[in-house]
C-alpha positions in Angstrom: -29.9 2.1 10.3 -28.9 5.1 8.0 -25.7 5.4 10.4 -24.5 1.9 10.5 -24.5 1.8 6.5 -22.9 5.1 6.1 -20.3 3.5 8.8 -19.5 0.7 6.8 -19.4 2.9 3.6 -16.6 4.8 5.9 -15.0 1.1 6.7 -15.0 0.2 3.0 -13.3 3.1 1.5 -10.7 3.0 3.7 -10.2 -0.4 3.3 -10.1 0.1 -0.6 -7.7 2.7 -0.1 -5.5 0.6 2.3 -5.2 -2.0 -0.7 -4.5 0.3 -3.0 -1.7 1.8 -1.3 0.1 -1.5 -0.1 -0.4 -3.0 -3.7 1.0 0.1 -5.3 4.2 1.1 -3.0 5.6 -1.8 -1.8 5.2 -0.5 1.8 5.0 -3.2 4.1 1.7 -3.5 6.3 3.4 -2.4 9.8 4.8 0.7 7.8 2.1 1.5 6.2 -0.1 1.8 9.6 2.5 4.3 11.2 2.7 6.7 8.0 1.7 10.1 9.0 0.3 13.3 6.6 4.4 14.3 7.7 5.2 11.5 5.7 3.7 12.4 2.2 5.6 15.0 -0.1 2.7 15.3 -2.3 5.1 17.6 -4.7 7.4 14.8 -5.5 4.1 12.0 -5.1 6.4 9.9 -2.5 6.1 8.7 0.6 9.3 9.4 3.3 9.4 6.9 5.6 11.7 7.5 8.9 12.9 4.6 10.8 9.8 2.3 9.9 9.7 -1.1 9.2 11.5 -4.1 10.6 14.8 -2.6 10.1 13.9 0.5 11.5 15.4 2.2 8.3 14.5 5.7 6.7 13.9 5.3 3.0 11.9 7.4 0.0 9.0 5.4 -1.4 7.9 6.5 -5.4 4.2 5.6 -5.5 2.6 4.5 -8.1 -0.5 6.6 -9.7 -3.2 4.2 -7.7 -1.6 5.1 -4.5 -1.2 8.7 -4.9 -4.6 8.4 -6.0 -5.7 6.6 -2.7 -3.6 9.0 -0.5 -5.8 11.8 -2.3 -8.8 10.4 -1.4 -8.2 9.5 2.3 -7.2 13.5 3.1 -10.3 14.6 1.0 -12.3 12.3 3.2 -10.7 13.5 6.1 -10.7 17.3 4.9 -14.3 17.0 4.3 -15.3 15.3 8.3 -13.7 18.4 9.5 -15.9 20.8 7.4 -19.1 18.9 7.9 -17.8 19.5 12.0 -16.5 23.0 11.6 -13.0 22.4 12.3 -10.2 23.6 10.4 -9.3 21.9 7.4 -6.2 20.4 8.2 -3.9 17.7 7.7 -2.2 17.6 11.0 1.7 16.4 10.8 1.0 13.9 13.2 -1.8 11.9 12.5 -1.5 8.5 11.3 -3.0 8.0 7.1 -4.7 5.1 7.8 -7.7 6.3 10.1 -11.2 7.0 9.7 -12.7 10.4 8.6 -12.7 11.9 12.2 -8.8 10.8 12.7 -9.6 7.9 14.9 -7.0 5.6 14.2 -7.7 2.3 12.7 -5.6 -0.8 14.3 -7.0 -3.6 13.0 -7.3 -3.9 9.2 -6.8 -7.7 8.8 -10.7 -8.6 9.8 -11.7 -6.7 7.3 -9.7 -7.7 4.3 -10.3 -11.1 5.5 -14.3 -10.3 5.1 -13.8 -8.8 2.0 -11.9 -11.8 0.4 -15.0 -14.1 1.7 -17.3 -12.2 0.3 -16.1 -12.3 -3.1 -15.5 -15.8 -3.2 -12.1 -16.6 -1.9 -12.5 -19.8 0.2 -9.3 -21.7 1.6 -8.2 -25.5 2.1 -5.7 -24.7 4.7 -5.4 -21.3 6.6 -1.8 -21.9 4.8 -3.0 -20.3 1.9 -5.1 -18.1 2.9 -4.8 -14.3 2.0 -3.1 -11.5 3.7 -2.5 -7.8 3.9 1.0 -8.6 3.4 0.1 -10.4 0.4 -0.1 -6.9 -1.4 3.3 -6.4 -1.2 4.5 -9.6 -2.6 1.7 -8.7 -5.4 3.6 -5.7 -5.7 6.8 -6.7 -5.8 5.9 -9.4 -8.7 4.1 -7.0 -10.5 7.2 -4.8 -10.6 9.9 -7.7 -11.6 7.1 -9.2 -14.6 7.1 -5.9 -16.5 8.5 -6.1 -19.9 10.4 -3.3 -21.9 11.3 0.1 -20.4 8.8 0.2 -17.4 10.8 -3.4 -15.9 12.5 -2.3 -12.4 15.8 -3.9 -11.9 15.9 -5.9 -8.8 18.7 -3.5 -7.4 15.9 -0.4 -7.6 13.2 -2.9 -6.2 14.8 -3.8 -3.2 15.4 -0.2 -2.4 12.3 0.8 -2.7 11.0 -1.6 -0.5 13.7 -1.5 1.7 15.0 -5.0 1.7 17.8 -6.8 0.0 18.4 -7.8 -3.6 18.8 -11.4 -2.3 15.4 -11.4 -0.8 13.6 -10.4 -3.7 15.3 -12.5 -6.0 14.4 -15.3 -3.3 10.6 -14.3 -2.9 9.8 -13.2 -6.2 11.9 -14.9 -8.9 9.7 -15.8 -11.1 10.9 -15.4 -14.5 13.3 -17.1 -16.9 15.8 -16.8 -19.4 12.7 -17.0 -22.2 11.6 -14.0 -20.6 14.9 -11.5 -21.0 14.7 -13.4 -25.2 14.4 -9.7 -26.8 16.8 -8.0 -24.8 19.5 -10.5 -24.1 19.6 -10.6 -28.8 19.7 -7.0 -28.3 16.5 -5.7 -29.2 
């Protein structure tokens, strides 16, 4: 029916969105799901996160543009539920980012990203290797340690930014080599 599509239109944005923000902030899944519109300082393009995350810490996040972007598109979706419905247009301190147009919620994002991964061809030997939401992060993460030239983060700012220690991330996501610093470590 005309309702179940536009439903699962509703289910795939935000799920788009969802991936977008995790692969573009290094926020980790459980954070992610308890960020509120209080949260976003859309002057600044951040995200302020207070005591989230396995630490229970309070850090800054700097997104990236494809986060931003996906922030931007989940309050015009929900902006535009509330005109359609006559409420106020509103972003209410309080309510959680990652929720459907009409606010509800959304709790379980993992069935979904794992039906998205199957339908575009991802098949696994062992549930081992298999695919996660958290799997953003760590694509995140390497993304930000691979850069060359100005843009590279040092692994001091990374950890901060995703609020864990330089040892972790030098432990998770130490991928390069000395053939990869050849430019800078001549001086160049």
């Amino acid at each position: 029916t005309p309702a179940e599509r536009q439903q699962i239109k509703r289910q795939r944005q935000l799920l788009y969105d969802v991936i977008q923000l995790l692969a573009n902030s290094g926020l980790r899944v459980d954070e992610m799901r308890s960020v509120t519109w209080r949260c976003v300082d859309w002057h600044n393009g951040d995200i302020v996160l207070e005591r989230a995350g396995k630490r229970r810490s309070s850090r800054r996040l700097v997104l990236m543009p494809a986060a931003l972007r996906a922030l931007l598109r989940l309050a015009q979706r929900r902006r535009r539920w509330q005109r359609e419905h006559s409420e106020p247009e509103c972003l209410y301190a309080e309510e959680r980012v990652i929720a459907m147009p009409d606010g509800r919620f959304v709790r379980q994002l993992d069935t979904g990203f794992d039906s998205l991964l199957k339908a575009c061809g991802f098949r696994y030997k062992e549930t081992t290797d298999k695919h996660a939401l958290t799997s953003l992060r760590h694509t995140y993460a390497t993304r930000a340690l691979t850069r060359k030239g100005p843009n590279k983060i040092s692994t001091h700012v990374l950890a901060l930014q995703m609020g864990t220690s330089e040892r972790m991330i030098r432990a998770h996501y130490g991928h390069d080599s000395i053939e990869d610093y050849r430019l800078e470590l001549r001086g160049r």
